[in-house]
Backbone as a printed PyTorch tensor [residue, N CA C, xyz], in Angstrom:
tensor([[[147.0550, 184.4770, 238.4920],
         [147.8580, 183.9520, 237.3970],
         [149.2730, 184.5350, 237.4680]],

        [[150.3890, 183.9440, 237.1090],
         [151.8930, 184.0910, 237.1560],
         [151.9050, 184.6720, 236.1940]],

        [[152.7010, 186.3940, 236.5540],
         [153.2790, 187.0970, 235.2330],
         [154.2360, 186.4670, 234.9220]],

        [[154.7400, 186.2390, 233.5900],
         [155.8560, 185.3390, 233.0410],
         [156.3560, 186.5200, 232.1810]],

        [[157.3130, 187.2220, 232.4110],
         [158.3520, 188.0760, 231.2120],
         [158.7430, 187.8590, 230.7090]],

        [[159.6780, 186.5070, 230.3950],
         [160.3930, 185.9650, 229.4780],
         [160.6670, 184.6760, 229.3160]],

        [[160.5440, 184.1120, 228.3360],
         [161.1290, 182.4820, 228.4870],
         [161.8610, 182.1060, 227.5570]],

        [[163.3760, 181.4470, 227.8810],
         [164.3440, 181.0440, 226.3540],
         [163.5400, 180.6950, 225.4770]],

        [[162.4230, 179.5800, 225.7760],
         [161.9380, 178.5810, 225.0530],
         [161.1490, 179.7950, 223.8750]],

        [[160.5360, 180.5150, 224.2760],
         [160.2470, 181.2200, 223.1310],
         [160.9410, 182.2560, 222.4370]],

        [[162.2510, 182.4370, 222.9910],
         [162.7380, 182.9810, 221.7790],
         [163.7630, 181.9800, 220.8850]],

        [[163.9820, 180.4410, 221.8090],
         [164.7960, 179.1900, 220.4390],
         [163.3450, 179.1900, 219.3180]],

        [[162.3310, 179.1050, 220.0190],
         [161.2030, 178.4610, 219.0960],
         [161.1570, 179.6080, 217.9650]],

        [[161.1950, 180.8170, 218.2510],
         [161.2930, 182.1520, 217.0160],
         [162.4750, 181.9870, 215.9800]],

        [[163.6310, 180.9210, 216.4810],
         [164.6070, 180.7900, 215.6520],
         [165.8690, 181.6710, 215.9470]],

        [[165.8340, 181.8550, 217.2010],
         [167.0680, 182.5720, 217.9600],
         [168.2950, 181.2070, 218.2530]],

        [[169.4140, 181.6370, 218.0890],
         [169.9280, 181.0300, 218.5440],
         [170.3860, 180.5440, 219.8480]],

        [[170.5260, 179.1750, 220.3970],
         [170.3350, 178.9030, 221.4710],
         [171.1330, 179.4920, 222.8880]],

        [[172.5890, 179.6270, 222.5160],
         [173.0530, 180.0420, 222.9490],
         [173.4600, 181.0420, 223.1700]],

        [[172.5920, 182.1680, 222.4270],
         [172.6450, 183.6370, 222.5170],
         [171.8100, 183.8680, 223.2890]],

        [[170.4560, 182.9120, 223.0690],
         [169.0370, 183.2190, 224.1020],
         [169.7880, 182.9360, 225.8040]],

        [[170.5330, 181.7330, 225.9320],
         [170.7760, 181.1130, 227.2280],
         [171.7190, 182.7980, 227.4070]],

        [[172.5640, 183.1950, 226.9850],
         [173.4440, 184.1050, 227.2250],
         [172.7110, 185.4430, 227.9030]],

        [[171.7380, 185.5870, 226.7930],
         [171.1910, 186.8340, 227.3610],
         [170.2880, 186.6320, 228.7760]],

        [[169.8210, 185.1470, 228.5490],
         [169.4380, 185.2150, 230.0890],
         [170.3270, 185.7380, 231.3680]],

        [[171.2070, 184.7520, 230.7560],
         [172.4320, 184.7700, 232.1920],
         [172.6990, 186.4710, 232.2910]],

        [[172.7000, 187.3860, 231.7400],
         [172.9670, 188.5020, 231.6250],
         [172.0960, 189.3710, 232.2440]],

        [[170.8480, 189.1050, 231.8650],
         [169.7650, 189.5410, 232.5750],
         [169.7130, 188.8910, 234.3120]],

        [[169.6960, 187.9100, 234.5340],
         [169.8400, 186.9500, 235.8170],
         [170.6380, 187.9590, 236.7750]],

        [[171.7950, 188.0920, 236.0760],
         [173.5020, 188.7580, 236.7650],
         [172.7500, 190.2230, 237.3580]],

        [[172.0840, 190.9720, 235.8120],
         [171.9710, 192.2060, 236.2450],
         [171.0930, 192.7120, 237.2670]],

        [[169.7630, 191.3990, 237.1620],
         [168.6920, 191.9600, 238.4980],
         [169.3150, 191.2320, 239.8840]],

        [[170.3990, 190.6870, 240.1240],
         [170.8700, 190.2570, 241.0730],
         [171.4600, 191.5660, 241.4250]],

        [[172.4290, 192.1220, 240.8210],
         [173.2620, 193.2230, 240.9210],
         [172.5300, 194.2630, 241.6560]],

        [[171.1750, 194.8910, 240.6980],
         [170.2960, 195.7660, 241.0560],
         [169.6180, 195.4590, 242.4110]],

        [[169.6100, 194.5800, 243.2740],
         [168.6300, 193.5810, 244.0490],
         [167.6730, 193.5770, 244.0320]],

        [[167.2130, 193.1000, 242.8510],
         [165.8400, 192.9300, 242.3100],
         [165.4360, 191.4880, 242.4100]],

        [[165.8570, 190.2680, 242.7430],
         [166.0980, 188.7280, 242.7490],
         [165.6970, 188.5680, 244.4100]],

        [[164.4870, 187.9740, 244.4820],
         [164.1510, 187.4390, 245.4350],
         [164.6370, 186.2650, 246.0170]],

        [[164.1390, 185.3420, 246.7720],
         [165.2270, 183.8510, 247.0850],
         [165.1980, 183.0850, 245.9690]],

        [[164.1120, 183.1520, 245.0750],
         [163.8210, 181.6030, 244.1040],
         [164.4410, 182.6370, 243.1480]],

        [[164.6350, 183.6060, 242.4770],
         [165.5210, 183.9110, 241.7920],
         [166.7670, 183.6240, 241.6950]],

        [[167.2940, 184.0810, 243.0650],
         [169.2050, 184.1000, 243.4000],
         [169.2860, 182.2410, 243.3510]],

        [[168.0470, 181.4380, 243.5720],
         [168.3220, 180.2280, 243.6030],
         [168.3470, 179.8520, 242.0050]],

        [[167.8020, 180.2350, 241.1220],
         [167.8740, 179.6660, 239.5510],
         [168.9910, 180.4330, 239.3260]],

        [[169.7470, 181.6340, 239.8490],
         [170.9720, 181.9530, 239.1150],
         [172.1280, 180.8710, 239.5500]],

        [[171.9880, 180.3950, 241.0290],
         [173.2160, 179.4690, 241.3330],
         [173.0340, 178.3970, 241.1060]],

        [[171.7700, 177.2800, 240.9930],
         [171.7710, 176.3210, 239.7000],
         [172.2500, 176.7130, 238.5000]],

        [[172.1850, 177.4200, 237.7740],
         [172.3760, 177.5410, 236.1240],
         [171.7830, 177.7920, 235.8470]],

        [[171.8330, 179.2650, 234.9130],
         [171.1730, 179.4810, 234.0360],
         [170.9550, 178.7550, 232.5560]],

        [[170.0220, 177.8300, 231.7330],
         [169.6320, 176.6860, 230.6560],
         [168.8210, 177.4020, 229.5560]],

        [[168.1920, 176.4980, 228.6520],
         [167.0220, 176.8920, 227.8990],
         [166.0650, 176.5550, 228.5620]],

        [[165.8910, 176.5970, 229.4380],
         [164.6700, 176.2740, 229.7530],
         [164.0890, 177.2310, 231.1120]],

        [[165.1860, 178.4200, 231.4620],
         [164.9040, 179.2470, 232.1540],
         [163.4890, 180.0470, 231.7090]],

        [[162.9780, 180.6530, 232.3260],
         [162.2030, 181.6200, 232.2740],
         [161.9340, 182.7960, 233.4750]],

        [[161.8630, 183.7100, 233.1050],
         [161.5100, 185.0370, 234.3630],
         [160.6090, 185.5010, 234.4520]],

        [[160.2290, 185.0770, 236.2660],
         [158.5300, 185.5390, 236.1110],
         [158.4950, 186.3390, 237.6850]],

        [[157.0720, 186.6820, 237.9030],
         [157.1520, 187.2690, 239.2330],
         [157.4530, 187.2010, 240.2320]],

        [[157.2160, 185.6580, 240.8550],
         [157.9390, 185.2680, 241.9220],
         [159.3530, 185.4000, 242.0640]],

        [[159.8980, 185.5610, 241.2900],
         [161.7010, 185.7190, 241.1940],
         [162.0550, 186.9830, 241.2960]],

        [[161.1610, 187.9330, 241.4490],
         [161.8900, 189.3680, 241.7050],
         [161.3720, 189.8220, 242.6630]],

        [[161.9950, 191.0130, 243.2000],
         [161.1350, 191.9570, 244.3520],
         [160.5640, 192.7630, 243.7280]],

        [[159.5040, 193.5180, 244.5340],
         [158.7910, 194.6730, 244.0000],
         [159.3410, 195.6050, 243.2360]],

        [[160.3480, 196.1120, 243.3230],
         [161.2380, 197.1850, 242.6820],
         [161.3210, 196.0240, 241.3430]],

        [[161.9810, 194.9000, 241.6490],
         [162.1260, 194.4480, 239.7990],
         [160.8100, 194.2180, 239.2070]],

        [[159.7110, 193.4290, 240.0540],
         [158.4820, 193.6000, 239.3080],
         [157.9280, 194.6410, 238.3450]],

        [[158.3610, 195.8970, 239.0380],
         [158.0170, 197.3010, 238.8420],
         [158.5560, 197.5090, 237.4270]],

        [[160.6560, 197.4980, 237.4130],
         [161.0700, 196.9900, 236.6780],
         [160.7220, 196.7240, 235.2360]],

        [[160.6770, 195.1280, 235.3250],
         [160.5450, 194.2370, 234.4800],
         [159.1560, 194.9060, 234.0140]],

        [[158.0110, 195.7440, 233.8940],
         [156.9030, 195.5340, 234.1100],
         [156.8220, 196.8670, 233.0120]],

        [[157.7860, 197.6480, 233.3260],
         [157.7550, 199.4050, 232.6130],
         [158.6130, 199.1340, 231.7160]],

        [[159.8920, 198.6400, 231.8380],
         [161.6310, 198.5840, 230.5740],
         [161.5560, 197.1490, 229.9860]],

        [[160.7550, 195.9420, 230.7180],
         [161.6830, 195.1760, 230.3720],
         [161.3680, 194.7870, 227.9930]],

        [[160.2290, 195.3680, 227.6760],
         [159.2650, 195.1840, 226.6740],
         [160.2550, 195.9310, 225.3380]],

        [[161.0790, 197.0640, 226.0360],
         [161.4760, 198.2640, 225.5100],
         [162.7660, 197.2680, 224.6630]],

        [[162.9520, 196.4370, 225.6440],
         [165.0830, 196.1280, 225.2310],
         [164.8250, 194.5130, 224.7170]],

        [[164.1650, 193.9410, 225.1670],
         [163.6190, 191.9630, 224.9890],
         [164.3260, 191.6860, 223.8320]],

        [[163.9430, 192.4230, 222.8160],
         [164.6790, 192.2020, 221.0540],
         [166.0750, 192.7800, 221.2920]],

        [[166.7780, 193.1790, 221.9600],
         [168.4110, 193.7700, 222.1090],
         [168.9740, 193.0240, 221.8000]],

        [[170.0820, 192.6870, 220.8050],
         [171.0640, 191.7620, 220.5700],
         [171.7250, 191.2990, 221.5640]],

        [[172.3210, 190.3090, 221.6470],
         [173.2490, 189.7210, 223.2000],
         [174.0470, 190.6310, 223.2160]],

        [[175.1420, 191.4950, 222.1820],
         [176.1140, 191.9740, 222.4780],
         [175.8640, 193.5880, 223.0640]],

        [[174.8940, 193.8920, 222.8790],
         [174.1050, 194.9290, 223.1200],
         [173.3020, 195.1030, 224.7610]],

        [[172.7880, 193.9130, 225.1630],
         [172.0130, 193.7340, 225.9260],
         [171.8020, 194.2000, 226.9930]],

        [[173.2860, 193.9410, 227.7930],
         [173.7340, 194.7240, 228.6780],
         [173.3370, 196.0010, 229.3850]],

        [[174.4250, 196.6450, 228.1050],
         [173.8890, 198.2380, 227.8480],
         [172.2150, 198.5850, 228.0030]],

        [[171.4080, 197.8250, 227.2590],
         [170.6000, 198.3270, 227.0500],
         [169.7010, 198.0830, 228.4340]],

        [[170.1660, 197.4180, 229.3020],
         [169.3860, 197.1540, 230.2300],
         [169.7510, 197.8330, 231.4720]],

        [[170.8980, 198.3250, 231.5130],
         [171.5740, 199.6230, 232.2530],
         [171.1560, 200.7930, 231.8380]],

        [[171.0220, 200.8770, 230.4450],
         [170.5610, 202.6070, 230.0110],
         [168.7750, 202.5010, 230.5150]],

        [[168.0550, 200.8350, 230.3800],
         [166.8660, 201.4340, 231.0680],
         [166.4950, 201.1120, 232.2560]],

        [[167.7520, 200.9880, 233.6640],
         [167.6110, 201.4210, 234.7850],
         [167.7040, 202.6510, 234.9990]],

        [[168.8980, 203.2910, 234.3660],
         [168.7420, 204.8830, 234.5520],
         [167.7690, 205.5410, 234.1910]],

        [[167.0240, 205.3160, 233.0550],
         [165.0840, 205.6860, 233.0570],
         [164.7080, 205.2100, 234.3450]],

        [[164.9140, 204.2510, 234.5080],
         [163.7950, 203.7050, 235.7540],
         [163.8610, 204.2270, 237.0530]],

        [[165.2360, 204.6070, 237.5010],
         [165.5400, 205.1910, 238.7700],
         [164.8980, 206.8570, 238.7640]],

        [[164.6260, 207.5100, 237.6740],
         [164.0770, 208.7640, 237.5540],
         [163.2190, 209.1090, 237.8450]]])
């Protein structure tokens, strides 16, 4: 079965706004690219576009982001967009420890 970490669709359906959800994707997308955590079908949904209708699941990362996504990603999910960032940098530096 496909681990699935995140999907816009459920946080518009919670009553998030849409374009904060699409935002924080793209943010998240950027940052496990950065980290090289984005396998091919990852780096391929970041250069289509990131939509609402993205979602992040296992096949899209490497082992290190699996690992990742798997220990921090639960910790920050509720982070405000303007926040998000940060918060996903302060828990790589946990993670690299």
């Amino acid at each position: 079965m496909l681990k699935v970490y995140d999907k816009a669709q459920w946080h518009i359906d919670a009553g998030e706004d849409e374009s904060a959800v699409v935002k924080k994707m793209e943010i998240l997308f950027d940052f496990l690219e950065n980290k090289g955590f984005l396998q091919a079908e990852g780096k391929e949904i970041l250069k289509i576009g990131i939509d609402e209708s993205i979602s992040i699941h296992e096949r899209m990362l490497t082992e290190k982001g699996n690992s990742f996504m798997e220990s921090k990603y639960d910790g920050i999910i509720n982070t405000n967009e303007e926040e998000f960032n940060e918060a996903l940098e302060n828990a790589f530096e946990e993670f690299k420890k």
